[in-house]
C-alpha positions in Angstrom: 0.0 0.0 0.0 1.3 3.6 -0.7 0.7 5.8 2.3 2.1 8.7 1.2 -0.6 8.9 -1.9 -3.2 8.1 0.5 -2.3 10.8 2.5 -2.1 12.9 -0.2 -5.5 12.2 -1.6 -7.1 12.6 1.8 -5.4 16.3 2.2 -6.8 17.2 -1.6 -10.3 15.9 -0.7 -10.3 17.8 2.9 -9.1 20.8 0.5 -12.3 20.7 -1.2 -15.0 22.6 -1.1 -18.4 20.9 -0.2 -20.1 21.1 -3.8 -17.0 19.7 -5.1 -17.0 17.0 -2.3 -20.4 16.3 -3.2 -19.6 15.6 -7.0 -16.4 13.1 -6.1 -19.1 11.3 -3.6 -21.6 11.2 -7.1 -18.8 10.0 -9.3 -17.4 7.4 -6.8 -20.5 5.7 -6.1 -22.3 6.0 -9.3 -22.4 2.3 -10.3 -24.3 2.3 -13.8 -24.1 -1.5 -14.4 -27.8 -1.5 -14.8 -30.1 1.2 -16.8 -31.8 3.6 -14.7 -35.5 3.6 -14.2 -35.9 6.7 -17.2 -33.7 5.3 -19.6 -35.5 2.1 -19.8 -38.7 4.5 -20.4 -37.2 6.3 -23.5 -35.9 3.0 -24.6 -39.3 1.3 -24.6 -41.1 4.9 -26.2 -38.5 4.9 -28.6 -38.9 1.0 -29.5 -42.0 -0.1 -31.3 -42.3 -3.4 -29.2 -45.6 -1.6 -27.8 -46.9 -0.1 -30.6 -49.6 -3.0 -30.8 -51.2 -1.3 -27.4 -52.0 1.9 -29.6 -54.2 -0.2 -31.2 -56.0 -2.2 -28.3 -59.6 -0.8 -26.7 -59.8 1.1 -23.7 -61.6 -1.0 -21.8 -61.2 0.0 -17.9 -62.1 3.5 -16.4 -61.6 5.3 -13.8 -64.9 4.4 -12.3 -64.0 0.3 -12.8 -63.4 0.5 -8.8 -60.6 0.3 -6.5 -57.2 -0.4 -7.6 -55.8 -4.0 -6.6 
């Protein structure tokens, strides 16, 4: 292990202000191994693997009672 650069990195990140602090935290724990909730909704809007909805009947309303 090399304590000196340890040392050295905790000094620069204690140097920094909080908003910066706050962006290293983001960027360090991002983990982006899996899509996020939105970009699985603008991949399936921009797919047509759904398109055959558009063409199905509406046939629940709001008044069809309580939701499960």
């Amino acid at each position: 292990m090399n304590s000196k650069l340890v040392h050295t990195l905790i000094e620069i990140i204690r140097s920094l202000s909080p908003e910066e602090r706050n962006v290293l935290t983001q960027e360090l724990l991002f983990d982006d191994s899996e899509p996020s909730n939105q970009e699985i909704i603008k991949l399936a809007e921009m797919g047509s693997s759904f398109n055959f909805l558009n063409d199905e009947p509406d046939i629940y309303t709001l008044e069809d009672g309580e939701p499960v």
